[in-house]
N, CA, C and O atoms as a GROMACS GRO file, in nm:
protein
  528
    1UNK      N    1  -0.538   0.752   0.016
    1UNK     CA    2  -0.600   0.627   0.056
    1UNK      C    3  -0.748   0.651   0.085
    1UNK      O    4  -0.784   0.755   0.141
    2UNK      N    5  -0.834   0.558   0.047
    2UNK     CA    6  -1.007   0.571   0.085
    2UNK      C    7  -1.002   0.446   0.133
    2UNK      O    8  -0.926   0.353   0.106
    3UNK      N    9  -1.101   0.454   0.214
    3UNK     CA   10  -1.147   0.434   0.291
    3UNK      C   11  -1.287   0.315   0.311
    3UNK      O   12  -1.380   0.369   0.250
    4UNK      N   13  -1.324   0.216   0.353
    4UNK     CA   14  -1.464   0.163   0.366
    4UNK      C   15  -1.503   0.109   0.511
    4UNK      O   16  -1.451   0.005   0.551
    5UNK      N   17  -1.585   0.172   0.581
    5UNK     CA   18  -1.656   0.091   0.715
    5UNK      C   19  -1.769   0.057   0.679
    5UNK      O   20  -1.859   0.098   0.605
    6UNK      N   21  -1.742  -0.051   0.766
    6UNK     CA   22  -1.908  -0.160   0.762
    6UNK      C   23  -1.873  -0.205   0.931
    6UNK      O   24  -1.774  -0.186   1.001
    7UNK      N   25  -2.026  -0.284   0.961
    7UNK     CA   26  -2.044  -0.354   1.106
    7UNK      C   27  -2.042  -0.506   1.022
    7UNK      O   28  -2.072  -0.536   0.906
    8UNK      N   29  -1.998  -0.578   1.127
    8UNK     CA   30  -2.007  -0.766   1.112
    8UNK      C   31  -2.041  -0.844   1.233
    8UNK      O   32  -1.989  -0.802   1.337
    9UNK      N   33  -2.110  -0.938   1.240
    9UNK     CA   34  -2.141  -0.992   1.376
    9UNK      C   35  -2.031  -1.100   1.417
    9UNK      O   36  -2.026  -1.173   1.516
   10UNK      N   37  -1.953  -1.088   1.321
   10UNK     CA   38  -1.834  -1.208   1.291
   10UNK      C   39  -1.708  -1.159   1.421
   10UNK      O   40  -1.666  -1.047   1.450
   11UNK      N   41  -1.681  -1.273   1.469
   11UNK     CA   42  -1.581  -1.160   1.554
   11UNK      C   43  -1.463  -1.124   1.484
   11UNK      O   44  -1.457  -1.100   1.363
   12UNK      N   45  -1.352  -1.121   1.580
   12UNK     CA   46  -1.237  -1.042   1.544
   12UNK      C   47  -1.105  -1.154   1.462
   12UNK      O   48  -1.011  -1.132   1.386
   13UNK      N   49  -1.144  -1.235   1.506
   13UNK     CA   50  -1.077  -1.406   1.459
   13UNK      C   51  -1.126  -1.396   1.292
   13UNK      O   52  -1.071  -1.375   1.184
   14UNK      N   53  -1.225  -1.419   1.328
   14UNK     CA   54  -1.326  -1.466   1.196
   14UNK      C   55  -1.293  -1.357   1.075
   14UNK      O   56  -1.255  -1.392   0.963
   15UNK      N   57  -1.312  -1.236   1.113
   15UNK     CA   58  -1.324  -1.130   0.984
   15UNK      C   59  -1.156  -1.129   0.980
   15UNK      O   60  -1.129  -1.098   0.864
   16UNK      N   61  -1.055  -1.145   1.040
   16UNK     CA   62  -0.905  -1.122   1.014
   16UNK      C   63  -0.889  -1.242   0.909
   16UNK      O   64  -0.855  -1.222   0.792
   17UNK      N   65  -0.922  -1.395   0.974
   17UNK     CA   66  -0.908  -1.492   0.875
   17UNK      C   67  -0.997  -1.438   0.773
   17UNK      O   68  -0.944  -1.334   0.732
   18UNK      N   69  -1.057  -1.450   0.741
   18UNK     CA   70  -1.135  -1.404   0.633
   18UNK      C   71  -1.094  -1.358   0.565
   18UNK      O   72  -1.097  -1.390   0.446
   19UNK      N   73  -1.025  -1.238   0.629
   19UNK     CA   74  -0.898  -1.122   0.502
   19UNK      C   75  -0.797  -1.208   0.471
   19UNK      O   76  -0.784  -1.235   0.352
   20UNK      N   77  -0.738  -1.247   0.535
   20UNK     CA   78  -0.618  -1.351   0.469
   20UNK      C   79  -0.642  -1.402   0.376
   20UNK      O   80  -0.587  -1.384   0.268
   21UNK      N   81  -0.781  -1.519   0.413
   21UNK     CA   82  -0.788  -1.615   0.271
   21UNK      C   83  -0.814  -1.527   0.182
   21UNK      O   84  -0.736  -1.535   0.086
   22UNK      N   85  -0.916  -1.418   0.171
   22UNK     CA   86  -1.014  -1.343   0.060
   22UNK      C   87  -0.845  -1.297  -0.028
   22UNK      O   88  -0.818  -1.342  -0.140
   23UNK      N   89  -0.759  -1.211   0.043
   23UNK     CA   90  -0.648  -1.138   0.002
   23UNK      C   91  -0.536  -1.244  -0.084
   23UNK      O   92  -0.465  -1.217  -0.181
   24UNK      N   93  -0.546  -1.346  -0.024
   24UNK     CA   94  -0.409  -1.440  -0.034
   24UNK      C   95  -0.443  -1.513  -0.160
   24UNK      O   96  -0.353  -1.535  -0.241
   25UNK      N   97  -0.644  -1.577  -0.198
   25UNK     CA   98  -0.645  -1.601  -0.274
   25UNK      C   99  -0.625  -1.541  -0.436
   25UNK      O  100  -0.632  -1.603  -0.542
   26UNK      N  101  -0.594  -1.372  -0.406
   26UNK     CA  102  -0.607  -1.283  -0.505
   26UNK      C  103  -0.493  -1.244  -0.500
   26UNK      O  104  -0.480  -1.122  -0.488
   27UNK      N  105  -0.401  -1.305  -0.503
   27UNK     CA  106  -0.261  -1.253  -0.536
   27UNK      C  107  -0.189  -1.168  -0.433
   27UNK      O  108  -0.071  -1.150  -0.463
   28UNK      N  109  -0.227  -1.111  -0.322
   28UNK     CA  110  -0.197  -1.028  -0.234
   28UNK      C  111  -0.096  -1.073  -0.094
   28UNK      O  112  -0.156  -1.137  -0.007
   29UNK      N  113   0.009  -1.052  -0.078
   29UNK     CA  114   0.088  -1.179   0.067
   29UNK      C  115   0.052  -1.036   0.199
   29UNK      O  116   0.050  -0.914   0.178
   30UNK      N  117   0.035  -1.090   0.293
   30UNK     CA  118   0.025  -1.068   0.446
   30UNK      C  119   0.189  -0.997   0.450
   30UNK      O  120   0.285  -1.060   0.405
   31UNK      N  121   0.204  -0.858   0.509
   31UNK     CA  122   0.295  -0.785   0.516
   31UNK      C  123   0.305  -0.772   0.690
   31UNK      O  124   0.416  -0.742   0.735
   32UNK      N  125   0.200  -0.793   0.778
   32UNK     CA  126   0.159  -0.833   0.882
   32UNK      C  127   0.033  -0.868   0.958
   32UNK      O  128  -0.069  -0.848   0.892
   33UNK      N  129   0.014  -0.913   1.079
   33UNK     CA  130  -0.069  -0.948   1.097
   33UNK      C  131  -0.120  -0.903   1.256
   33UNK      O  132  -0.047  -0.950   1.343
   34UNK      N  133  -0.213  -0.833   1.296
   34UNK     CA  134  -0.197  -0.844   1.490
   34UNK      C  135  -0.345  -0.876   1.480
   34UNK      O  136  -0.419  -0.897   1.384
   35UNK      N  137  -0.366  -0.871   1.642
   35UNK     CA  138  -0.545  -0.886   1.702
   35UNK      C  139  -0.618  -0.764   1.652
   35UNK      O  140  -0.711  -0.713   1.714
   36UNK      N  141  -0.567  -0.712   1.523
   36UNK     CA  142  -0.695  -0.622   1.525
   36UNK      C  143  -0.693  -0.554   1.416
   36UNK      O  144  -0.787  -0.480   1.390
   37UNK      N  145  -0.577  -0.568   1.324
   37UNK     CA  146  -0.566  -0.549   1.204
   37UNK      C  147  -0.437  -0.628   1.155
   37UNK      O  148  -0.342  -0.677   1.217
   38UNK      N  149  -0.475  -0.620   0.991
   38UNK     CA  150  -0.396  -0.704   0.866
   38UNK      C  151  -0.325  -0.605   0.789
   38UNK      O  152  -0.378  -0.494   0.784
   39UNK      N  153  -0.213  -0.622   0.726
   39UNK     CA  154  -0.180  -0.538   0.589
   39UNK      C  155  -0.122  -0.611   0.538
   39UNK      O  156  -0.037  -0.686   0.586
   40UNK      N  157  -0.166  -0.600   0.408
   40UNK     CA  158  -0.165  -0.637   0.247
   40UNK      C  159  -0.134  -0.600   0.168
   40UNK      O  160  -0.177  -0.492   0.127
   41UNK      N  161  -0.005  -0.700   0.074
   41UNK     CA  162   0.079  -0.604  -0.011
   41UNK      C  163   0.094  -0.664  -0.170
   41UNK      O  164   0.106  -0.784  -0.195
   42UNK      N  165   0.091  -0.588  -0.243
   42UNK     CA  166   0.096  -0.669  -0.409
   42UNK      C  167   0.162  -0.562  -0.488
   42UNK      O  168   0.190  -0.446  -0.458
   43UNK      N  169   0.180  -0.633  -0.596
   43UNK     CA  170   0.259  -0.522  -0.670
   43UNK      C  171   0.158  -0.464  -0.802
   43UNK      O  172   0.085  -0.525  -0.880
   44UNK      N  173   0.183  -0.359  -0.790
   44UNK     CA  174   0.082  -0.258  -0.920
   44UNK      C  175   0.137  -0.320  -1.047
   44UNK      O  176   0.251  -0.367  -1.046
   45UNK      N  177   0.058  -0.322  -1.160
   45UNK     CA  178   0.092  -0.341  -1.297
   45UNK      C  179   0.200  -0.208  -1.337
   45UNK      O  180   0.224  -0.104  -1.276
   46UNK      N  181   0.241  -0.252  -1.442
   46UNK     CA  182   0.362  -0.167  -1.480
   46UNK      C  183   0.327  -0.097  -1.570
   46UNK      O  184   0.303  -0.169  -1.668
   47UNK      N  185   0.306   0.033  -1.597
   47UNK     CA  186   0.265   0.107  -1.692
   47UNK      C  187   0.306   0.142  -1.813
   47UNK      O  188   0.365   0.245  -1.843
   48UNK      N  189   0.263   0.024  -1.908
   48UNK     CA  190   0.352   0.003  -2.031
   48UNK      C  191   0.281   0.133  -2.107
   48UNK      O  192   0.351   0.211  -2.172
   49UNK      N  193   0.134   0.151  -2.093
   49UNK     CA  194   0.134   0.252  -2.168
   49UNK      C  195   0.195   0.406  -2.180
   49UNK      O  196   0.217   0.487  -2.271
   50UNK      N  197   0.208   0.401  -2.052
   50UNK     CA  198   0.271   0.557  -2.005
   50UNK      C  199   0.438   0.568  -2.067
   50UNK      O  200   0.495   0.671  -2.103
   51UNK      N  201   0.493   0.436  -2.068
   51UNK     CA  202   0.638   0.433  -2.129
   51UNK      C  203   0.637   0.489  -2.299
   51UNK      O  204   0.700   0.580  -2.353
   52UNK      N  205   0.503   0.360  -2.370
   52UNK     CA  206   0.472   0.386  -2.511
   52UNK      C  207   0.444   0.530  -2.528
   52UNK      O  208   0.505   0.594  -2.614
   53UNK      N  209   0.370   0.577  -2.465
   53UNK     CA  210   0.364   0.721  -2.553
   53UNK      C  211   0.465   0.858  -2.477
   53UNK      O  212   0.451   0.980  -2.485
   54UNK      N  213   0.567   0.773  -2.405
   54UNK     CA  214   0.613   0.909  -2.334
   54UNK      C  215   0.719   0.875  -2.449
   54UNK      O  216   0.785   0.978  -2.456
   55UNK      N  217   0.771   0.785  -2.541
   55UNK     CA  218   0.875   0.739  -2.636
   55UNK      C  219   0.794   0.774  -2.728
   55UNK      O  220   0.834   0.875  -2.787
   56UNK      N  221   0.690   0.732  -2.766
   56UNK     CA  222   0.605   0.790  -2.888
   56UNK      C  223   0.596   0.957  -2.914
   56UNK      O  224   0.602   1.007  -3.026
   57UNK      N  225   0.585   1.016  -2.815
   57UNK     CA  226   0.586   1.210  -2.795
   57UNK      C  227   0.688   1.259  -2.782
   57UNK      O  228   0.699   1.382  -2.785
   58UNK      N  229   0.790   1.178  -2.765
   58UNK     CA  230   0.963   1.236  -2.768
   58UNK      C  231   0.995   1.222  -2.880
   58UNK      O  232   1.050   1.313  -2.942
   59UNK      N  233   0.963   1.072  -2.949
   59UNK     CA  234   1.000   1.069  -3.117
   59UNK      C  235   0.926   1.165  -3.231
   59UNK      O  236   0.982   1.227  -3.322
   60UNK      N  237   0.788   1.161  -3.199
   60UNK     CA  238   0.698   1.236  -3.262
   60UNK      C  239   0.765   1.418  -3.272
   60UNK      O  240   0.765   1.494  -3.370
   61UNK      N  241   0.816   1.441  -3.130
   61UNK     CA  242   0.843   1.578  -3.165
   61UNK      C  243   0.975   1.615  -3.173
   61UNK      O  244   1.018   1.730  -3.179
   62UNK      N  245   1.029   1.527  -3.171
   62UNK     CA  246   1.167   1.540  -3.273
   62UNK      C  247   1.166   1.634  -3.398
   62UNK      O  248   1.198   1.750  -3.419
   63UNK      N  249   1.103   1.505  -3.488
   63UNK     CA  250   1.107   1.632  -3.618
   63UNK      C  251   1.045   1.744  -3.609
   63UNK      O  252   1.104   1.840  -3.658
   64UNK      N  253   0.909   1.770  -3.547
   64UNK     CA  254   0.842   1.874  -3.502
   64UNK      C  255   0.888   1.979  -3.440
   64UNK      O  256   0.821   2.082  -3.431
   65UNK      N  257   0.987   1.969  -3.400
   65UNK     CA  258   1.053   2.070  -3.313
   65UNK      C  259   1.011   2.246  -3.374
   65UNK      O  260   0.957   2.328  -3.299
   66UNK      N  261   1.032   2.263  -3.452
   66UNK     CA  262   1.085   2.362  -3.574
   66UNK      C  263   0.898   2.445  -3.603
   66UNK      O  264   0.854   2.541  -3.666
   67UNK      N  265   0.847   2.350  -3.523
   67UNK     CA  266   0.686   2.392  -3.572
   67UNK      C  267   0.646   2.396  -3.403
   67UNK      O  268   0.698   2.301  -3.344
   68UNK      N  269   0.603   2.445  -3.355
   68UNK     CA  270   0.528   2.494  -3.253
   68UNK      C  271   0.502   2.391  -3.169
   68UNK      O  272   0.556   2.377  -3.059
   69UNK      N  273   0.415   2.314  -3.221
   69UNK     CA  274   0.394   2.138  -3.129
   69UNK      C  275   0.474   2.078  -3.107
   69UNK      O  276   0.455   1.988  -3.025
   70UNK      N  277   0.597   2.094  -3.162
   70UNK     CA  278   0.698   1.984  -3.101
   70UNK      C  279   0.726   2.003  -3.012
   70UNK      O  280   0.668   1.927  -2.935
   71UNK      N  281   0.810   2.088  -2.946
   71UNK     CA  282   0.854   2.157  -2.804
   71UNK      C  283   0.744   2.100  -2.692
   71UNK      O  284   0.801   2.046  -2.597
   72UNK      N  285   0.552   2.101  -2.680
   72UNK     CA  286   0.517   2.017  -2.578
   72UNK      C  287   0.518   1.910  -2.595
   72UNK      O  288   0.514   1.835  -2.498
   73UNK      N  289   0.523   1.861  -2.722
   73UNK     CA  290   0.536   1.710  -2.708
   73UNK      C  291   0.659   1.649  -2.645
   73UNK      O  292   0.672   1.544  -2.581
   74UNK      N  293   0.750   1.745  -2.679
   74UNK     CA  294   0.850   1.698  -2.587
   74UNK      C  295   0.824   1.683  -2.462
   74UNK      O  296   0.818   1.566  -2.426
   75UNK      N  297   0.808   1.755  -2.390
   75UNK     CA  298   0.835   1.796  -2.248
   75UNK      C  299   0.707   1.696  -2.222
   75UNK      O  300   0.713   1.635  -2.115
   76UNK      N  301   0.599   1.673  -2.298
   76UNK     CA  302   0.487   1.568  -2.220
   76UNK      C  303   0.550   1.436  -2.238
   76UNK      O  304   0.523   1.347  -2.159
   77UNK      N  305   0.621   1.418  -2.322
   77UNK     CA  306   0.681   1.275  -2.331
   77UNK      C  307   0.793   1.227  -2.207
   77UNK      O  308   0.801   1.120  -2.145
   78UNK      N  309   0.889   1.378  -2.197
   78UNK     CA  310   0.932   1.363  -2.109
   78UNK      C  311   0.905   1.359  -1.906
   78UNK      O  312   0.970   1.317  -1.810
   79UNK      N  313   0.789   1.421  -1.925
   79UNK     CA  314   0.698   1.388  -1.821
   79UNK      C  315   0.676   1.229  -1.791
   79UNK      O  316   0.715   1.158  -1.698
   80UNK      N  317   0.597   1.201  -1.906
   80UNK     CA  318   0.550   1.047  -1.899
   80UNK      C  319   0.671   0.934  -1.858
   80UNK      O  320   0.649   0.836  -1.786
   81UNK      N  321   0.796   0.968  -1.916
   81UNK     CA  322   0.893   0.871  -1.886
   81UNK      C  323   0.978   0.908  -1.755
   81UNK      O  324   1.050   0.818  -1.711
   82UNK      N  325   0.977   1.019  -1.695
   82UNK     CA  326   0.972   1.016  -1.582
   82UNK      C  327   0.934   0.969  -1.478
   82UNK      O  328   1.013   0.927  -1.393
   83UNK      N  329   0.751   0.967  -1.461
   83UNK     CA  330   0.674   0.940  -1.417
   83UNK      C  331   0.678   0.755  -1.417
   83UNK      O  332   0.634   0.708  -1.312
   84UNK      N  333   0.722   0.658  -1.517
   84UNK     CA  334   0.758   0.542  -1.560
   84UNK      C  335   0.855   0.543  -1.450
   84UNK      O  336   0.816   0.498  -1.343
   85UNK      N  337   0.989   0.592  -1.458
   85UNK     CA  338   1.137   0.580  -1.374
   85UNK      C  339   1.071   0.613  -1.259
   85UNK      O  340   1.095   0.538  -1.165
   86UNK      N  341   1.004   0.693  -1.241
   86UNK     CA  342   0.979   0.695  -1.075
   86UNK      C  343   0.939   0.565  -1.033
   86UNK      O  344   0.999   0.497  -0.950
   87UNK      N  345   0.828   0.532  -1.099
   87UNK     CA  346   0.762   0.395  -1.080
   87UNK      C  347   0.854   0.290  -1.031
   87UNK      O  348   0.877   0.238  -0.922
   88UNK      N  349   0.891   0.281  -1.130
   88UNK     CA  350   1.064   0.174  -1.154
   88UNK      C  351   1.110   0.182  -1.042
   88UNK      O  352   1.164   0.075  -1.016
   89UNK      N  353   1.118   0.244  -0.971
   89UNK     CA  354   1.233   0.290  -0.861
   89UNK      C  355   1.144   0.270  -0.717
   89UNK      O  356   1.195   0.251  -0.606
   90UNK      N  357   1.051   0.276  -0.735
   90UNK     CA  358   0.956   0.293  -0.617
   90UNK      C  359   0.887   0.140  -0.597
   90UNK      O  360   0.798   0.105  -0.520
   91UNK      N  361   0.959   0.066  -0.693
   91UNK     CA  362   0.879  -0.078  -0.676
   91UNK      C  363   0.752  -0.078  -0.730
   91UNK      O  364   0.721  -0.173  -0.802
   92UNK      N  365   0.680   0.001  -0.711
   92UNK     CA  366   0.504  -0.019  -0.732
   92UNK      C  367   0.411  -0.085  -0.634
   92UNK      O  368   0.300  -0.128  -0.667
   93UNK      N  369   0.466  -0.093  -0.494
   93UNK     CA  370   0.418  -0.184  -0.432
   93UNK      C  371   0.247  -0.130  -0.340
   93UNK      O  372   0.252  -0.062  -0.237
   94UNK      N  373   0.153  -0.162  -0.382
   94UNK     CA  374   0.028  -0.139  -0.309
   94UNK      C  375   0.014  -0.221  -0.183
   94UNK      O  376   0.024  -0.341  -0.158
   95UNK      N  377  -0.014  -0.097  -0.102
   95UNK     CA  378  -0.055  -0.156   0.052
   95UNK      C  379  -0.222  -0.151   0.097
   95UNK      O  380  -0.300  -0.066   0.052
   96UNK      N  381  -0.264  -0.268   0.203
   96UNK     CA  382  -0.407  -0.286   0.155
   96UNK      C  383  -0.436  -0.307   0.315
   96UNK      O  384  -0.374  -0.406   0.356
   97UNK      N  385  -0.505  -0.247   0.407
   97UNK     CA  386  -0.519  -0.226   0.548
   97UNK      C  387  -0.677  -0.283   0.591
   97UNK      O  388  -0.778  -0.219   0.563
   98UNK      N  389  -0.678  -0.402   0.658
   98UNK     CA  390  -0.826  -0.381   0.720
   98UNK      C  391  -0.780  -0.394   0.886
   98UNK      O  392  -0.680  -0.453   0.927
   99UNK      N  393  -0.866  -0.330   0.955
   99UNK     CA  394  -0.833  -0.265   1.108
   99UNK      C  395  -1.021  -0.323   1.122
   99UNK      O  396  -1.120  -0.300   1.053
  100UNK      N  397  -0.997  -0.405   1.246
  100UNK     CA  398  -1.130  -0.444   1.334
  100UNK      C  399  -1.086  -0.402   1.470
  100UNK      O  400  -0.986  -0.424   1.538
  101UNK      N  401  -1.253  -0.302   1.496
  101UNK     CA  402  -1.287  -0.283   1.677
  101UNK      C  403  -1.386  -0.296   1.702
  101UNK      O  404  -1.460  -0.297   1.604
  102UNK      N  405  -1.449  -0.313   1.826
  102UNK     CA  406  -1.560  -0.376   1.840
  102UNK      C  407  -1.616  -0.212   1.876
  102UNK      O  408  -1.539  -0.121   1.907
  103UNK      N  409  -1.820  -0.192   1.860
  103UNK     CA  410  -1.818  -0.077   1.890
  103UNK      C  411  -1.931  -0.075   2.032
  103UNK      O  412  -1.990  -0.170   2.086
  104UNK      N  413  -1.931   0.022   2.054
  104UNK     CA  414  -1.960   0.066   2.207
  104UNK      C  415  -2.143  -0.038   2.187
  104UNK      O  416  -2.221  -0.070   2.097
  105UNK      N  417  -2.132  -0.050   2.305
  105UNK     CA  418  -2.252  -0.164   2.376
  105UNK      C  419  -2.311  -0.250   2.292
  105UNK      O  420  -2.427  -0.290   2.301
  106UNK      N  421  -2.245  -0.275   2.222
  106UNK     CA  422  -2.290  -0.404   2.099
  106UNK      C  423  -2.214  -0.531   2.108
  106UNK      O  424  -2.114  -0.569   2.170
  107UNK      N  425  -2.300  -0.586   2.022
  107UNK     CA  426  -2.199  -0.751   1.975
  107UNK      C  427  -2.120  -0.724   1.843
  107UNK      O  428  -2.025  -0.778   1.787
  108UNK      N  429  -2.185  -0.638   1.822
  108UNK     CA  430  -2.106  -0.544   1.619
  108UNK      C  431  -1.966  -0.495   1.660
  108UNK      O  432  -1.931  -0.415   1.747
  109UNK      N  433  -1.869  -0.592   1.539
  109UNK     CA  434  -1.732  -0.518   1.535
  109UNK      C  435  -1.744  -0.425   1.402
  109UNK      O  436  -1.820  -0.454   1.310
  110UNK      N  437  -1.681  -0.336   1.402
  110UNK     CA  438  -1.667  -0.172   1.306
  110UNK      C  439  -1.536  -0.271   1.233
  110UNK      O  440  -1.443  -0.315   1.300
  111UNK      N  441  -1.552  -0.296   1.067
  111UNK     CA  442  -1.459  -0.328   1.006
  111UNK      C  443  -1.421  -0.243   0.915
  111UNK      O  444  -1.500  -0.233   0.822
  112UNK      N  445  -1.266  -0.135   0.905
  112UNK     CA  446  -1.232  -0.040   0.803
  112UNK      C  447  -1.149  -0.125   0.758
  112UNK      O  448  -1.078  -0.206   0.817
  113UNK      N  449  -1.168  -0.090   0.594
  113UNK     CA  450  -1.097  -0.111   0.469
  113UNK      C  451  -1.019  -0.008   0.429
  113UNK      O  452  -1.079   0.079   0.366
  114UNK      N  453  -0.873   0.012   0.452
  114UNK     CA  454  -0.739   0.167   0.386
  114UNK      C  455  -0.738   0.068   0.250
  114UNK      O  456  -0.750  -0.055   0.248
  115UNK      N  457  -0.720   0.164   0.133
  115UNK     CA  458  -0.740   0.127   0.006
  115UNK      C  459  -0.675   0.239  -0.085
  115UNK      O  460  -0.703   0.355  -0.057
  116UNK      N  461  -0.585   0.213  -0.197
  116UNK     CA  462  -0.550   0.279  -0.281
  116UNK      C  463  -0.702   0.298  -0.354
  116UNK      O  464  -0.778   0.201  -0.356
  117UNK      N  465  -0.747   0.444  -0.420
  117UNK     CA  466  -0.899   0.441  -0.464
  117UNK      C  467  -0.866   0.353  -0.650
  117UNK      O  468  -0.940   0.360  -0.748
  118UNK      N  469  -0.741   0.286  -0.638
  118UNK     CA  470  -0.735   0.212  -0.771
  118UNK      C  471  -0.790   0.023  -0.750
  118UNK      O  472  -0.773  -0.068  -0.830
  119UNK      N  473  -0.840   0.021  -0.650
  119UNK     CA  474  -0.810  -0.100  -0.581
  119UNK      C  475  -0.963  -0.120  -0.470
  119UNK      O  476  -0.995  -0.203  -0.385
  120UNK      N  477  -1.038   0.019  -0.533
  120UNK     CA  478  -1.219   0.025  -0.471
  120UNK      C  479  -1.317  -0.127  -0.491
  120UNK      O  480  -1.394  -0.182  -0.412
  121UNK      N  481  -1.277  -0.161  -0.633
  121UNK     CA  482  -1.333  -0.309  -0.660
  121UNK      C  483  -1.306  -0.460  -0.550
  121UNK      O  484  -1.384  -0.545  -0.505
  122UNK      N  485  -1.165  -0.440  -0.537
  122UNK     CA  486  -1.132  -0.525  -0.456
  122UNK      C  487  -1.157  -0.513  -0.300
  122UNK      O  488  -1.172  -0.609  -0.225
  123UNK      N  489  -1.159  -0.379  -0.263
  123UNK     CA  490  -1.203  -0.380  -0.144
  123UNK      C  491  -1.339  -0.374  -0.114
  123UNK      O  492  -1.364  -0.398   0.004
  124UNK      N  493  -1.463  -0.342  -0.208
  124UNK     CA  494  -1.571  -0.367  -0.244
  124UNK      C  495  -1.596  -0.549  -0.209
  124UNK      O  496  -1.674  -0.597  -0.126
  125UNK      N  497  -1.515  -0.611  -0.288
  125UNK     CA  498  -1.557  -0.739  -0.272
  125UNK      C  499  -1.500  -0.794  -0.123
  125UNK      O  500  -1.526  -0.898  -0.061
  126UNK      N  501  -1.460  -0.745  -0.109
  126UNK     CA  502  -1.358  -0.810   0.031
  126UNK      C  503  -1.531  -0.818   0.114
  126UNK      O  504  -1.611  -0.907   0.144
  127UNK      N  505  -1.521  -0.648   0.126
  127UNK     CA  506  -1.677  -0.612   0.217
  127UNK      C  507  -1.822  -0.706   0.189
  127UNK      O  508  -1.911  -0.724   0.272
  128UNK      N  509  -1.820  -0.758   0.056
  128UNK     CA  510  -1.898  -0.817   0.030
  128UNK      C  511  -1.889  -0.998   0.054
  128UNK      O  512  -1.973  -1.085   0.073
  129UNK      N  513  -1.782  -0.995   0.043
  129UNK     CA  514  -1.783  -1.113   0.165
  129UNK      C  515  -1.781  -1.182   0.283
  129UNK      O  516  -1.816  -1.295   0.319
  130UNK      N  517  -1.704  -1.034   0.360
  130UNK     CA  518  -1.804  -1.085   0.462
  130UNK      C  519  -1.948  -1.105   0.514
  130UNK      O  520  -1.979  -1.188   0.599
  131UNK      N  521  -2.021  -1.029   0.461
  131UNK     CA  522  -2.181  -1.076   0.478
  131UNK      C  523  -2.204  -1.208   0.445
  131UNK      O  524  -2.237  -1.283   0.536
  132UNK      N  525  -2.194  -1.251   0.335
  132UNK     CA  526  -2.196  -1.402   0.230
  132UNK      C  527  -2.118  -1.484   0.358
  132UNK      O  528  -2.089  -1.603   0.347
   0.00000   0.00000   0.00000
């Protein structure tokens, strides 16, 4: 998980709503909610490509076997479709964390963004709205 802090003059009300709408309008549902942080949950795309060529490198080295390259193509194909079934099994579900505290002798609350680093864009924009 990475990570983003920023300061906001917004209080603790304001930047939580904020995540809701920003999150909720982007496909993302509220997994919970308290006075001081949100989490946010959606589901990952499904990795059609990783299925295609882990079936594509198992078929491919089929006939290959008998010649040197086939044997890793196997075992990378069979990697890849593994790696698919895990998926499968694990849901795919991305979790998305913003945590507000206010910081020492200021009116500035400290806002962190927890972020899968596949998911930097979206939490990029999140940050960028609150300023706007």
């Amino acid at each position: 998980m990475a990570k983003i802090n920023t300061t906001t003059k917004q209080s603790k009300k304001e930047v939580l709503d904020e995540a809701v709408n920003f999150f909720t309008d982007n496909d993302w549902t509220v997994l919970s909610q308290g006075e001081r942080s949100a989490v946010f949950q959606t589901q990952a795309p499904y990795p059609y490509g990783k299925l295609i060529l882990g079936i594509g490198f198992v078929l491919l080295g089929i006939p290959l076997t008998f010649i040197v390259i086939g044997i890793p193509l196997i075992i990378i194909g069979i990697i890849l479709l593994y790696k698919v079934r895990y998926r499968a099994f694990t849901g795919g579900n991305v979790n998305l964390t913003v945590k507000v505290s206010p910081l020492d002798e200021s009116d500035l609350l400290g806002v962190v963004v927890s972020y899968p680093k596949e998911y930097r864009k979206v939490a990029n924009n999140f940050i960028d709205s609150l300023d706007g």
